[in-house]
Residue frames relative to the residue before (quaternion, step in Angstrom):
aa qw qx qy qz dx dy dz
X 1.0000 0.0000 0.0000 0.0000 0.00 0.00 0.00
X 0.4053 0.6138 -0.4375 0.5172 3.65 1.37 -1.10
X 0.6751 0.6433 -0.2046 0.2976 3.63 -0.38 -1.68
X 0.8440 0.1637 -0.0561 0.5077 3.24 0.33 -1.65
X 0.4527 0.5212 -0.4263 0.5845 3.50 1.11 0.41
X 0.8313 0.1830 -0.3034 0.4283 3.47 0.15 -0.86
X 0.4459 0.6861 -0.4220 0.3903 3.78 1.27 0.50
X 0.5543 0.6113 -0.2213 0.5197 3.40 1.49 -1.05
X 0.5581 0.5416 -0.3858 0.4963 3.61 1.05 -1.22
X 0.6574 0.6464 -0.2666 0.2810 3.34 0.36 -1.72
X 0.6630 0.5810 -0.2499 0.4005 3.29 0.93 -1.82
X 0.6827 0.5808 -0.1532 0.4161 2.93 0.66 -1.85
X 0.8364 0.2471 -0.3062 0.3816 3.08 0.07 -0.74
X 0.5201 0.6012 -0.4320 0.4260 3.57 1.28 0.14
X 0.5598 0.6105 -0.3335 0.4502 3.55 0.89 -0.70
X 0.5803 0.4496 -0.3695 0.5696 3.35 0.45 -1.30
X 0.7748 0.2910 -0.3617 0.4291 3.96 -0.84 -0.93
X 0.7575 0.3818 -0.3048 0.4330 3.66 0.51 -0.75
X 0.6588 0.4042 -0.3947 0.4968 3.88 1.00 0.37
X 0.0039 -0.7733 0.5513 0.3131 2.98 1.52 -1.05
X 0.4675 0.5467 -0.5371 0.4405 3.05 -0.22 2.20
X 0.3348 -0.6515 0.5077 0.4536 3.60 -1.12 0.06
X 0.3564 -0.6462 0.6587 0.1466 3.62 -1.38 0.90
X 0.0192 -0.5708 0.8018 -0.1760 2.87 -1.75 1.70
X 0.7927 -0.4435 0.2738 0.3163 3.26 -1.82 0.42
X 0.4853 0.6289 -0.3813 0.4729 3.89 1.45 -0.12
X 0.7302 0.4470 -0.1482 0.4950 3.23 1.10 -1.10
X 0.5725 0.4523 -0.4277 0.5336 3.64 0.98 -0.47
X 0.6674 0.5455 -0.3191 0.3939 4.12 0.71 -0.45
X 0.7768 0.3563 -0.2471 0.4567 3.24 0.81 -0.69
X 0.3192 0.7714 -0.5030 0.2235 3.95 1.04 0.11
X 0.2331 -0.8218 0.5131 0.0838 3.47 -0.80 0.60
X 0.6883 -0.4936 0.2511 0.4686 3.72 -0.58 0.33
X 0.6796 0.4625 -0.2728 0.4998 3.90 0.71 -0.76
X 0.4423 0.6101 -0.4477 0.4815 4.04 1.58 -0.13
X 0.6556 0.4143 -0.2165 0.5931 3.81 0.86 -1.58
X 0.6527 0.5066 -0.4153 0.3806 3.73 0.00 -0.94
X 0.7978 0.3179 -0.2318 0.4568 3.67 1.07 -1.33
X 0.4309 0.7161 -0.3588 0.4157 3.75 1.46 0.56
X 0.5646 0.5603 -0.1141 0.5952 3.02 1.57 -1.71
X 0.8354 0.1846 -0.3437 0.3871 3.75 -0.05 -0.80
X 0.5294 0.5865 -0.4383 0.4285 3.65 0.97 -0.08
X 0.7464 0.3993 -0.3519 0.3995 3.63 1.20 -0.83
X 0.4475 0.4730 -0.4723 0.5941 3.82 1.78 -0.17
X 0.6826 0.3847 -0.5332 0.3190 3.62 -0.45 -0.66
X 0.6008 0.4456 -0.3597 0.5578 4.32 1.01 -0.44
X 0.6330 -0.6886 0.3065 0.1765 3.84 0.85 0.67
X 0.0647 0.7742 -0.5693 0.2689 3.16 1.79 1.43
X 0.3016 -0.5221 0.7034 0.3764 3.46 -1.36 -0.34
X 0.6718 -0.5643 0.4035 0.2599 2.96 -1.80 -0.28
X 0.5199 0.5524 -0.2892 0.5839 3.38 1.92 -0.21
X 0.4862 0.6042 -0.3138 0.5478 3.86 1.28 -0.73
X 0.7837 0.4003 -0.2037 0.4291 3.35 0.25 -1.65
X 0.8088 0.3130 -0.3776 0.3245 3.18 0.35 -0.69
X 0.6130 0.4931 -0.4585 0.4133 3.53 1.23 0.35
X 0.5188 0.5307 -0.4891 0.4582 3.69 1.25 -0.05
X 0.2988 0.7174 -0.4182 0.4703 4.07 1.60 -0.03
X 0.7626 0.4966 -0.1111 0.3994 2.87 0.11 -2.22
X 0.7174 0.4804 -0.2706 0.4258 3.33 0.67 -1.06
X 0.6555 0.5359 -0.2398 0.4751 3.68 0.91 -1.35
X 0.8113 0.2162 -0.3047 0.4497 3.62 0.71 -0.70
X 0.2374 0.6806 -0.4616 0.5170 3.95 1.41 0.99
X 0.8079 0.2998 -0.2271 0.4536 3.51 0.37 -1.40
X 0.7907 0.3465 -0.3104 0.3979 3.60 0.83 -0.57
X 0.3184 0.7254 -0.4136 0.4488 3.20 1.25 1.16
X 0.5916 0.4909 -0.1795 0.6138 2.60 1.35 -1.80
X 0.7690 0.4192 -0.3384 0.3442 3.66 0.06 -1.21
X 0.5367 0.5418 -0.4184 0.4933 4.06 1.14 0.39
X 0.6684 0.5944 -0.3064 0.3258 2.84 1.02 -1.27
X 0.6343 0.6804 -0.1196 0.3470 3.16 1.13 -1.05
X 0.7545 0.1293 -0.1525 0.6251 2.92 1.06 -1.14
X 0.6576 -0.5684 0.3626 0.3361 3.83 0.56 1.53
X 0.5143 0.5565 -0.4943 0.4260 4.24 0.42 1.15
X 0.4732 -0.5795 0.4960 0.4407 3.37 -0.80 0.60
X 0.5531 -0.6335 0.4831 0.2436 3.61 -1.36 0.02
X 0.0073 -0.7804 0.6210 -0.0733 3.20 -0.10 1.24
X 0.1366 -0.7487 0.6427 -0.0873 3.85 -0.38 1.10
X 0.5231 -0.5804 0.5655 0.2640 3.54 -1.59 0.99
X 0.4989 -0.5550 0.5941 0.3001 3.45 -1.19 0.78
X 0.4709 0.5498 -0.6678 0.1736 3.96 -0.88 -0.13
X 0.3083 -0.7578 0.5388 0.2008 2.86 -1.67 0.98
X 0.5976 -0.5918 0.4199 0.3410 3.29 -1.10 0.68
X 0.4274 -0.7927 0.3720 0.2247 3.52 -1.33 0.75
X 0.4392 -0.8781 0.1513 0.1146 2.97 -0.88 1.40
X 0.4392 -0.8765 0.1623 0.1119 2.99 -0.95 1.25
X 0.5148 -0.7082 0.3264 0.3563 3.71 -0.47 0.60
X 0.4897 -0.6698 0.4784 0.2873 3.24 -0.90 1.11
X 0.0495 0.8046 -0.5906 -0.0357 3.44 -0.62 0.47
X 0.5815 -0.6191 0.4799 0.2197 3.76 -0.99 0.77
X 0.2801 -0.7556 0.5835 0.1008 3.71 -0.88 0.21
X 0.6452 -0.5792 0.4532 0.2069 3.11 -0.99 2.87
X 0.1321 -0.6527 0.7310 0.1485 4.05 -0.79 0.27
X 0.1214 -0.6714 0.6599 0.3147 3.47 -1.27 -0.34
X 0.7988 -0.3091 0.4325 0.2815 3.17 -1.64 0.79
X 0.5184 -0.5844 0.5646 0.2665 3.82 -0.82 0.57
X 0.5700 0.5225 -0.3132 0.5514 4.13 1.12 -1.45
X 0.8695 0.3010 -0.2332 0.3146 3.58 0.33 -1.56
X 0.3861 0.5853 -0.4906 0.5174 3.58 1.31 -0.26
X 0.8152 0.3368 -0.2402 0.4053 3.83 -0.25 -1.09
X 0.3763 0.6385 -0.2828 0.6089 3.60 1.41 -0.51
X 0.8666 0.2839 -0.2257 0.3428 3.66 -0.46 -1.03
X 0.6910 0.4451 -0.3345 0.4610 3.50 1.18 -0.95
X 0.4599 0.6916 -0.3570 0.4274 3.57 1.31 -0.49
X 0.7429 0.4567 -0.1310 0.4715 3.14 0.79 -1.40
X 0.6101 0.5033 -0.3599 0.4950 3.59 0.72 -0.60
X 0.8051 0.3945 -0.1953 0.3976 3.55 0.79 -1.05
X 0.4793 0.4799 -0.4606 0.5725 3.69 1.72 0.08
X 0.8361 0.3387 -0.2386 0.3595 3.95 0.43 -0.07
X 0.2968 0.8151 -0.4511 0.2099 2.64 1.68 0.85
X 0.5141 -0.5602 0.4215 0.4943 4.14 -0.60 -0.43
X 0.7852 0.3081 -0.0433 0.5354 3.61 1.36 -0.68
X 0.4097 -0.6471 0.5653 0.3062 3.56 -0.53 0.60
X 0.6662 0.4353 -0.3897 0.4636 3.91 0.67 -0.05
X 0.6493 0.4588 -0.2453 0.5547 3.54 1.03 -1.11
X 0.5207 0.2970 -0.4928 0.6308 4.23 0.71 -0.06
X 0.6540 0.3314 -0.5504 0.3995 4.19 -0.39 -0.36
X 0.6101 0.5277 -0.4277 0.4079 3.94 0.73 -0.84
X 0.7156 0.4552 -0.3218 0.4209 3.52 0.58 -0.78
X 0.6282 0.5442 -0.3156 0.4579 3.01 0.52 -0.91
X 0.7930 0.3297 -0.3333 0.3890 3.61 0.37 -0.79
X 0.4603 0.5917 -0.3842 0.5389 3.64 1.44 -0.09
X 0.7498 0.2778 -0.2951 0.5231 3.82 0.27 -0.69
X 0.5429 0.4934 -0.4198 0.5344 3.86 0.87 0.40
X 0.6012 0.5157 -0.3349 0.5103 3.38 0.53 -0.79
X 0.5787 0.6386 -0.2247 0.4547 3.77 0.96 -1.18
X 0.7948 0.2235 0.0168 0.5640 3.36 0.17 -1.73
X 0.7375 0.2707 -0.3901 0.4803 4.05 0.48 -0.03
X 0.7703 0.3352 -0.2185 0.4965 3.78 0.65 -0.55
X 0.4719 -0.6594 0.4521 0.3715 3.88 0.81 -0.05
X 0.5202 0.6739 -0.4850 0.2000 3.59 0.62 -0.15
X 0.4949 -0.5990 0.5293 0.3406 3.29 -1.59 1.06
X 0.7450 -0.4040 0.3958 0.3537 3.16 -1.53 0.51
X 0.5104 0.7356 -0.2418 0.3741 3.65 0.58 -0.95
X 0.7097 0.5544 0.0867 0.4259 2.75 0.69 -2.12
X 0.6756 0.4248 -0.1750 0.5767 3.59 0.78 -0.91
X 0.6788 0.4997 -0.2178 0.4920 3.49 0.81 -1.03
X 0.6718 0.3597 -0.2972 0.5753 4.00 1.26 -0.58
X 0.6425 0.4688 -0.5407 0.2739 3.32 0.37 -0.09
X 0.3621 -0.7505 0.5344 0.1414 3.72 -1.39 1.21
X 0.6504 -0.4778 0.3084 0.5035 3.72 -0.98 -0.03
X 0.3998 0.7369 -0.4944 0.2295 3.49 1.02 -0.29
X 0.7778 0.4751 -0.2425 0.3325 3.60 0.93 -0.78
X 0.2737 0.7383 -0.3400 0.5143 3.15 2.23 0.43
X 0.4391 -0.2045 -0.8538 0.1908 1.32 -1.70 2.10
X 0.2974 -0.7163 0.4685 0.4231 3.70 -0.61 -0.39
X 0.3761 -0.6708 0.6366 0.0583 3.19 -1.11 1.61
X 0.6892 -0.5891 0.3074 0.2890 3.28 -1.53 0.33
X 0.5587 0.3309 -0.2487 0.7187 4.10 2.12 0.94
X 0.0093 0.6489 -0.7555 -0.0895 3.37 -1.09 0.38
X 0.4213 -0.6727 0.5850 0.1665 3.23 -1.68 1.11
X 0.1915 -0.7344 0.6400 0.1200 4.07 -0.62 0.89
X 0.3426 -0.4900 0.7745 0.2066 3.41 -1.58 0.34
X 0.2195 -0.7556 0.6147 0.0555 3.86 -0.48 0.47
X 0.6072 -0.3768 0.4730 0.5154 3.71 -1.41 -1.04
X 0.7647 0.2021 -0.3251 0.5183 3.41 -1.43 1.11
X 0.6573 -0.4276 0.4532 0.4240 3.93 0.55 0.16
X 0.6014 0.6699 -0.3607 0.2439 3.68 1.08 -0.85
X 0.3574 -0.7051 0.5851 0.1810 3.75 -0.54 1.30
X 0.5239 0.6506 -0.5128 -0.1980 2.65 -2.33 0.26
X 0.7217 -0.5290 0.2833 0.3450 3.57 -0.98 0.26
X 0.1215 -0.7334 0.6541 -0.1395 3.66 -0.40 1.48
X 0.2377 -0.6646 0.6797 0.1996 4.29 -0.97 1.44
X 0.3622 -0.6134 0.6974 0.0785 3.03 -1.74 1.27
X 0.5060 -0.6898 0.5131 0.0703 3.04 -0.99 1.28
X 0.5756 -0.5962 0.3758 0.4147 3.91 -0.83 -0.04
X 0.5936 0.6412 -0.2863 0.3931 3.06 1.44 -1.05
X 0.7105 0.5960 -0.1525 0.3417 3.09 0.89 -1.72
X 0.4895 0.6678 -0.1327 0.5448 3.32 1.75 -1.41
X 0.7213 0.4625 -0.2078 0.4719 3.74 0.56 -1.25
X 0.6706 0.5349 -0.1740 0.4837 3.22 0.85 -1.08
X 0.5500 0.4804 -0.3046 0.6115 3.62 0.78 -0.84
X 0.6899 0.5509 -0.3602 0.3014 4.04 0.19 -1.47
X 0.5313 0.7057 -0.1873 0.4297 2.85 1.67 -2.30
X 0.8766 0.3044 -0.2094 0.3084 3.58 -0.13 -1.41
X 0.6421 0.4831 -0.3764 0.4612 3.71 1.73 -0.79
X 0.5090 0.5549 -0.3836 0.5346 4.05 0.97 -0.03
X 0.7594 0.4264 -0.2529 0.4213 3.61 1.00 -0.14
X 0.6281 0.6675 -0.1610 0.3660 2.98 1.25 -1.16
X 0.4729 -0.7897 0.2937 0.2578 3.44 -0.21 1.45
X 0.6517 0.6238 -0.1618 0.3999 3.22 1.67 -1.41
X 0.3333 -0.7432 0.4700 0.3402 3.70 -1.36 -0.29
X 0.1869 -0.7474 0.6159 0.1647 3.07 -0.55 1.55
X 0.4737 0.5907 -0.6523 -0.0352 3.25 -1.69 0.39
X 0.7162 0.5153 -0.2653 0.3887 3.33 -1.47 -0.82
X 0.8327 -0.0842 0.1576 0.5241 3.78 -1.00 -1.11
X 0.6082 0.6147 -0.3978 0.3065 3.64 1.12 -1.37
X 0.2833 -0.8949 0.2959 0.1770 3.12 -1.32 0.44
X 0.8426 -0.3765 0.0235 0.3843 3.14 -1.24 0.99
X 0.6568 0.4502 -0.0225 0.6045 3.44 1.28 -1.41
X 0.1945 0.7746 -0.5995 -0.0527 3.84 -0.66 0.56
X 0.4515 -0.7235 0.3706 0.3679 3.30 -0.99 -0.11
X 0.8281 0.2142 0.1740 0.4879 3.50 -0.92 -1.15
X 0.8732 -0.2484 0.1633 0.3862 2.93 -0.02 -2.07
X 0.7797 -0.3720 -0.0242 0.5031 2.77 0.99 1.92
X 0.5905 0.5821 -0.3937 0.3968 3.72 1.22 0.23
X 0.6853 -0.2979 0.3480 0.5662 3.58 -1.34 -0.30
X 0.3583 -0.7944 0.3602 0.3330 2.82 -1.36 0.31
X 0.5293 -0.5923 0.4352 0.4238 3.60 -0.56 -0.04
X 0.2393 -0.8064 0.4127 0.3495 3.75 -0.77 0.85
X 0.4209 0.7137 -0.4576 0.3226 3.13 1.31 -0.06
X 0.5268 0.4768 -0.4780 0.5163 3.93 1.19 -0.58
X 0.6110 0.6133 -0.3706 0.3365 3.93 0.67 -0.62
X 0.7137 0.5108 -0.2597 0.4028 3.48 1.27 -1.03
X 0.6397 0.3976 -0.3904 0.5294 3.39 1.04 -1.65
X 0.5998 0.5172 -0.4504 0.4122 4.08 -0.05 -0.79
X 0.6316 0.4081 -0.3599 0.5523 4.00 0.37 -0.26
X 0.8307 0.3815 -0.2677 0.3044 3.69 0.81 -1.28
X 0.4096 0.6509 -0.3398 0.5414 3.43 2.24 -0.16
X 0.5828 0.5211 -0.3544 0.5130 3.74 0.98 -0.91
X 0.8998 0.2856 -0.2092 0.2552 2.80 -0.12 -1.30
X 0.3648 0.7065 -0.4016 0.4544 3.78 1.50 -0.23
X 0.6203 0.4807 -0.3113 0.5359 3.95 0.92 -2.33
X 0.8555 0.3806 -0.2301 0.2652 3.97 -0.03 -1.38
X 0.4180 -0.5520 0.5649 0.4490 3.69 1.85 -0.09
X 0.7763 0.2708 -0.5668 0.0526 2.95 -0.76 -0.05
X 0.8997 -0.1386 0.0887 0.4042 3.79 -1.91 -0.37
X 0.4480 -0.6593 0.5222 0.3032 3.45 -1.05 0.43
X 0.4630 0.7326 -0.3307 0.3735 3.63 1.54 -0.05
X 0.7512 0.5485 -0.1578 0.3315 2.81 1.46 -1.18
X 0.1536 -0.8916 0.4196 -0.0728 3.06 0.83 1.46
X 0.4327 -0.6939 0.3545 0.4534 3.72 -1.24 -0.26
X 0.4442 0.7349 -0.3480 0.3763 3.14 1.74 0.89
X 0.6192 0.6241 -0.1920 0.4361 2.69 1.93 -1.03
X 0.5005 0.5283 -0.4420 0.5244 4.03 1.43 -0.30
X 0.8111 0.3256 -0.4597 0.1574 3.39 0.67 -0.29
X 0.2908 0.7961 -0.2782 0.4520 3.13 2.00 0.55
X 0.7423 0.4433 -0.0711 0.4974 2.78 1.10 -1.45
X 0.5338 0.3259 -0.4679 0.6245 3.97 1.50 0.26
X 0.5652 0.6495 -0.4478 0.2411 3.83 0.46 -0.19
X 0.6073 0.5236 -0.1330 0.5825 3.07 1.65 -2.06
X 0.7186 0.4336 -0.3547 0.4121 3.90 0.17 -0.98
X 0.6781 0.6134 -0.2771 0.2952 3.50 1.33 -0.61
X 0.6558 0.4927 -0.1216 0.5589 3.11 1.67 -1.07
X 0.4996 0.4293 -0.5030 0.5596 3.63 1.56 -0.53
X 0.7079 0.5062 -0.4487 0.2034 4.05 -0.19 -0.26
X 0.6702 -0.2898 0.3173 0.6051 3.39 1.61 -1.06
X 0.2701 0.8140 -0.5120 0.0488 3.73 1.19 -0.97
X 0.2480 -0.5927 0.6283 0.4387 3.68 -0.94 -0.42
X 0.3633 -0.8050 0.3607 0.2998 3.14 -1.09 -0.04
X 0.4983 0.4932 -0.4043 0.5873 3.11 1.47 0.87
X 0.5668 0.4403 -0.4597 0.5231 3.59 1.10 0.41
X 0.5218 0.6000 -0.3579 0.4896 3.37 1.27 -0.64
X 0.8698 0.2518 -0.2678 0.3293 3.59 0.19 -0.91
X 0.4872 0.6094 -0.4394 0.4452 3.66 1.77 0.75
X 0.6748 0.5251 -0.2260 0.4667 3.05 1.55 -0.68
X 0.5123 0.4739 -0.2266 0.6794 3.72 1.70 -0.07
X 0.3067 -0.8191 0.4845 0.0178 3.75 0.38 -0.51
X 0.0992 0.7702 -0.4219 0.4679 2.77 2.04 1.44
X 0.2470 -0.7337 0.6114 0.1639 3.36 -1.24 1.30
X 0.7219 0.4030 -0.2043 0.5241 3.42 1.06 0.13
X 0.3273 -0.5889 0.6695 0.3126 3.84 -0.69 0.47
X 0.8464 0.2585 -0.3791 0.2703 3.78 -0.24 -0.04
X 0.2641 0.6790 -0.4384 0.5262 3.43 1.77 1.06
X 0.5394 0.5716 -0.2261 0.5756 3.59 1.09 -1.29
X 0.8975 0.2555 -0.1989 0.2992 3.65 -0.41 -1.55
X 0.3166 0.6192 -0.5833 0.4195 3.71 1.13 0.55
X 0.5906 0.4690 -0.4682 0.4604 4.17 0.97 -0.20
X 0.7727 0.2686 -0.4673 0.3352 3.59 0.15 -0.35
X 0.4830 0.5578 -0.5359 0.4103 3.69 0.78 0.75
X 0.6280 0.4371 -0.3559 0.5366 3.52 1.46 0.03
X 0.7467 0.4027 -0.3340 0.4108 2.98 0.69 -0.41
X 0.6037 0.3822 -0.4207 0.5590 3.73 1.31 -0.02
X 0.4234 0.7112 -0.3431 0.4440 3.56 1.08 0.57
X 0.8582 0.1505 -0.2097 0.4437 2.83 1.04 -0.99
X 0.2967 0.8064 -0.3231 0.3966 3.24 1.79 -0.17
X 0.5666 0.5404 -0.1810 0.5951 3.62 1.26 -1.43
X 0.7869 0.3142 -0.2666 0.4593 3.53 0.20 -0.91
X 0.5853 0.5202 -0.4220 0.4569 3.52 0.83 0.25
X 0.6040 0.5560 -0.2310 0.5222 3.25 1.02 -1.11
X 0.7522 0.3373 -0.3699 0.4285 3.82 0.25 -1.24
X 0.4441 0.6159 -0.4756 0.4441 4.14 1.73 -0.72
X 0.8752 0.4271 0.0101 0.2270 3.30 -0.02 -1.96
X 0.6368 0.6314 -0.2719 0.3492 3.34 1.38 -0.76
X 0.1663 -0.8918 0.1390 0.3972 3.52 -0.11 -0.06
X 0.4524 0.5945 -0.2164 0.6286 2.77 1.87 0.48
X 0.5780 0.6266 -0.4071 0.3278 3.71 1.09 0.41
């Protein structure tokens, strides 16, 4: 919301210098396709990318939706397409540094309860695929933990993810610690003082880890869930079990992993081979 609020500013205030006028809600209606086109190249020529840009797109044709809506007109929006964006592959971590980082995050925690909380959140991540999000909605309702936990995902869309022992322990570990009461609706994950948690506490605590251990700024707490995708498919995975277990509305969301994984395969080979 931050974003698309402070994208509108942006717009706005480009119009005005580029009409050299004041902008009101007449003007937000009558924009034409070469208005956005000459927004876009002024915001690439300040060194947008192309993944940036096309959400500052997204964001521009949001408000003048809103800005019909308002004044009671159907929405008629400029055609321009958005610029296109390069596929890029997803950084795995290492199997050492995945188990390495959450370790770490939870030895530096302030609390011996709040390093078991973390820890089981960045397990959940890297052993069950779950998006950050995801880990953070889940409530005590799914207590005790059985050997599946059901996720609510993106779009509302359910499904069943096996819980490892490890993962299981870890969860046990942190609710035997945890000062607060968890049950009923409350949720699984609290913070500080006894609320949800924030995932931001999830990021800087990965980016403190991951600063102490060197390693990549890639290595995000998105990236573990990459990194059960890639480690999954380097064993055998199907890949249609892979994308139930990832909660991919598409099978070709899923199959960007076996370009990592024949990614790295190559780099073993060109390391290991002797003739490469």
């Amino acid at each position: 919301m931050r974003a698309y609020v402070a994208t509108a500013h942006r717009f706005i205030d480009f119009l005005g210098r580029y009409r050299g006028e004041t902008i009101g809600p007449d003007s937000l209606l009558g924009l034409t396709a070469p208005d956005l086109r000459a927004f876009l190249a002024q915001r690439r020529a300040e060194g947008l990318g192309a993944s940036s840009a096309a959400r500052e797109l997204s964001g521009v044709r949001a408000f003048l939706k809103y800005a019909a809506e308002q004044a009671g007109t159907p929405a008629q929006l400029p055609r321009t397409r958005a610029p296109k964006r390069p596929r890029t592959l997803p950084r795995p971590a290492a199997p050492d540094e995945a188990m390495g980082l959450a370790e770490d995050a939870a030895g530096a925690a302030s609390a011996p309860w709040i390093g078991a909380r973390d820890l089981a959140v960045l397990l959940l991540l890297y052993g069950a695929g779950l998006r950050v999000a995801e880990a953070l909605s889940l409530t005590a309702n799914m207590l005790p933990i059985g050997s599946t936990l059901r996720v609510i995902g993106k779009r509302s869309k359910t499904r069943i993810v096996p819980i490892v022992p490890a993962i299981r322990e870890a969860i046990e570990d942190y609710l035997r610690q945890c000062p607060f009461p968890i049950s009923g609706e409350t949720s699984l994950f609290v913070g500080a003082r006894g609320g949800p948690l924030n995932p931001d506490l999830v990021r800087r605590s990965v980016a403190s880890a991951r600063r102490r251990l060197g390693l990549p700024d890639t290595l995000t707490p998105h990236a573990l869930r990459h990194s059960f995708a890639t480690h999954l498919l380097a064993r055998g995975a199907d890949l249609r079990a892979l994308q139930e277990l990832l909660g991919h509305a598409s099978l070709s969301s899923t199959q960007i992993y076996t370009a990592v994984d024949a990614a790295r395969l190559l780099d073993v080979y060109r390391h290991a081979h002797p003739r490469a």
